[in-house]
C-alpha positions in Angstrom: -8.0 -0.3 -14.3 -5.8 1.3 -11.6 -5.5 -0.1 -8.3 -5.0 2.0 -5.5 -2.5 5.1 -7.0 -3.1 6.9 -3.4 -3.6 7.1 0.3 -3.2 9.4 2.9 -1.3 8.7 6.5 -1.7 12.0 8.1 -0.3 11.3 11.7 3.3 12.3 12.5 6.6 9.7 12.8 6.4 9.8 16.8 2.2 9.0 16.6 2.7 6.3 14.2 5.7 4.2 16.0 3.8 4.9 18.9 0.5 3.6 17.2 2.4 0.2 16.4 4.7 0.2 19.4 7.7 0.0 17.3 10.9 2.1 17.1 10.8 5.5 15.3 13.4 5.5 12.1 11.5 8.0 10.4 13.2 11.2 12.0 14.1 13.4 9.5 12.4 11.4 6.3 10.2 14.0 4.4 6.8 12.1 2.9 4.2 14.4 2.2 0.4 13.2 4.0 -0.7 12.1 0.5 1.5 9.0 -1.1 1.6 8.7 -4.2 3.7 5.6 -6.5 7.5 6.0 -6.8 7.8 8.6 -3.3 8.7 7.3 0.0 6.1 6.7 2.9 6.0 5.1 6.3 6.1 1.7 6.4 6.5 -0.7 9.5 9.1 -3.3 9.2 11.5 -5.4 11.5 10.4 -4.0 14.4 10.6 -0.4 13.1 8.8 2.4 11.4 10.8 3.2 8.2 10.7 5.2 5.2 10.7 3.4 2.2 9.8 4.0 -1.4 6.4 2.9 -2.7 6.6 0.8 -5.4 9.4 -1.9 -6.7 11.0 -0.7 -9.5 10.3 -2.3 -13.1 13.2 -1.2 -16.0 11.7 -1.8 -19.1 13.6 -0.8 -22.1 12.7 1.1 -24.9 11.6 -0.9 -28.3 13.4 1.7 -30.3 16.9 2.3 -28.8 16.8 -0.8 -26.4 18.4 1.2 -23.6 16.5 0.7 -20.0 14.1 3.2 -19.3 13.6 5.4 -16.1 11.8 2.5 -13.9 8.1 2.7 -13.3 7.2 1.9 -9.7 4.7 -1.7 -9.6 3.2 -0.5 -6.5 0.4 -2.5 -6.5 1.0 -6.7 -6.0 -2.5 -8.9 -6.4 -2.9 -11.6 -3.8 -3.8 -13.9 -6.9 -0.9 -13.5 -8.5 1.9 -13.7 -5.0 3.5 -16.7 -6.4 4.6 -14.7 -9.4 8.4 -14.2 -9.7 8.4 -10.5 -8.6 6.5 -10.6 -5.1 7.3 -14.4 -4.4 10.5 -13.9 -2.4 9.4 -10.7 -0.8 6.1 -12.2 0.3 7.9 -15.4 2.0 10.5 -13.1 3.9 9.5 -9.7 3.8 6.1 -9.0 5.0 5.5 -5.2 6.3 2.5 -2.7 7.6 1.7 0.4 5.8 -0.1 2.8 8.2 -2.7 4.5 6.5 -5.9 7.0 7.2 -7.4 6.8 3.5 -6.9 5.0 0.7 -8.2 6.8 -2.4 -10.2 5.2 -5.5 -10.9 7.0 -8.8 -14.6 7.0 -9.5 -16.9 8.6 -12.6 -16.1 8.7 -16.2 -12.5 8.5 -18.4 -11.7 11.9 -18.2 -13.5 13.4 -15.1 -13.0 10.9 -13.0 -12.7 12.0 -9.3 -11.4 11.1 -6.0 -13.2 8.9 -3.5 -12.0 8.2 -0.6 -12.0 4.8 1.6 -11.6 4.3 5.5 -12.5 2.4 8.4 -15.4 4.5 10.7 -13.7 5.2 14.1 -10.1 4.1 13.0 -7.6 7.5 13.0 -5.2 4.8 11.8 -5.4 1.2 10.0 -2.5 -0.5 8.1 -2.6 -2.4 5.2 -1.1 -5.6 4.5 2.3 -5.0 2.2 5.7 -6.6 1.2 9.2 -4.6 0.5 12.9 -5.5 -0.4 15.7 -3.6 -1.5 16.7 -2.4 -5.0 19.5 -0.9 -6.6 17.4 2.1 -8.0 15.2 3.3 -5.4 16.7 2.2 -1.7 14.6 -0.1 0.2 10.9 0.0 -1.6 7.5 -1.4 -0.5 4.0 -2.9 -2.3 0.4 -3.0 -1.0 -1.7 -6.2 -1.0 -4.6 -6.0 -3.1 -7.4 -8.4 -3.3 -11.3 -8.2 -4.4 -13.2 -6.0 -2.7 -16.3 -6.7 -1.2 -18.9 -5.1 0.7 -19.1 -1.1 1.2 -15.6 -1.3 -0.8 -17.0 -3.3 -4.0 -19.6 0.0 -4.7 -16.0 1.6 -5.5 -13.9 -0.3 -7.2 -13.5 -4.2 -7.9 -10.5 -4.3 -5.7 -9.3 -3.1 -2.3 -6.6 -2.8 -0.4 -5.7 -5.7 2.4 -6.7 -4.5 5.3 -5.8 -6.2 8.5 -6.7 -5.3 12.3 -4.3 -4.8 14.7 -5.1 -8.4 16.3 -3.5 -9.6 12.5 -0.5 -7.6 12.6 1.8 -10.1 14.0 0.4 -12.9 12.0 1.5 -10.8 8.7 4.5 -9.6 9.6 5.8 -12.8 11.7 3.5 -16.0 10.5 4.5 -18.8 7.9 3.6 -18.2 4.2 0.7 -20.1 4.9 -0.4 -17.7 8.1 -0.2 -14.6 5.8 -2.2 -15.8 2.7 -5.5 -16.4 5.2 -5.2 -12.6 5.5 -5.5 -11.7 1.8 -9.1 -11.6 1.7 -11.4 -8.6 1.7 -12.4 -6.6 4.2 -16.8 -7.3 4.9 -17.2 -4.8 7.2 -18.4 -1.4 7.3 -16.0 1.4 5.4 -16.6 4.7 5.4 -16.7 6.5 1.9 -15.8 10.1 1.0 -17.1 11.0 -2.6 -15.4 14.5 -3.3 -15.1 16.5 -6.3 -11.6 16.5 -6.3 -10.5 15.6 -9.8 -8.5 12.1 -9.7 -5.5 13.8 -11.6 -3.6 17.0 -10.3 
């Protein structure tokens, strides 16, 4: 099942660095207000707002010819499963925000599934909890923190983004190992949800 395959951050580079008090690198980096896997979005990292690819790049090779395939982007890292080679190192020294206004689920049958979409009431802005590092194929990339949802989210899907309040941000970004795993938990709260009849795929 996927995980979450899209969000939207619709504010602009200056309102986000401002949102996070942090220094604007994204002048001039083009990301669309819908992110989707394996295109760059805004991220918050070292002290900065930067763009950065979503996803970290997996080659597989092909079964027939053995050759390495065009990478696929793992944009999606489980907090059950952190300890795994791909996300252990980036998780102990690499911890980022991704500002977000909507994170969007795919609900309804295989086929005709549609677009429903998840935010926090009276939030223009939240961030989720992610990791990043930098690969040879994509440029500095980044991964959002699942874990099981709960509460309005769970009605949705089984699993939800991290999300973390802005009293948590320095805890994510700047705490021990330790610190940052007592944030991977879900959301309980209230969420808002958008059901639209936008079909899931373009």
């Amino acid at each position: 099942s996927c995980m979450c395959n899209l969000y939207r951050m619709t504010k602009n580079a200056a309102e986000v660095a401002d949102w996070f008090k942090v220094t604007n690198e994204l002048d001039g980096a083009n990301f669309s207000s819908e992110v989707y896997p394996g295109y760059p979005g805004a991220v918050i990292a070292d002290g900065a707002a930067r763009s950065m690819v979503w996803g970290f790049p997996l080659v597989l090779k092909s079964k027939r010819t053995d050759e390495p395939l065009k990478p696929k982007p793992v944009n999606n890292t489980r907090t059950d499963k952190l300890d795994s080679y791909i996300w252990r190192y980036s998780f102990a020294e690499r911890r980022c925000l991704i500002p977000l206004t909507a994170s969007a689920e795919a609900e309804g049958p295989k086929g005709g599934k549609t677009r429903t979409w998840l935010s926090l009431p009276d939030a223009d802005l939240f961030a989720v909890a992610g990791i990043w590092r930098s690969s040879d194929e994509w440029g500095d990339c980044y991964s959002m923190l699942m874990t099981d949802a709960a509460g309005d989210a769970a009605r949705v899907h089984d699993r939800m983004p991290v999300l973390l309040g802005v009293s948590h941000f320095s805890q994510w970004t700047d705490g021990t190992t330790d610190e940052a795993f007592g944030l991977c938990h879900a959301l309980t709260g209230e969420l808002e949800l958008e059901r639209t009849s936008d079909r899931w795929t373009r």
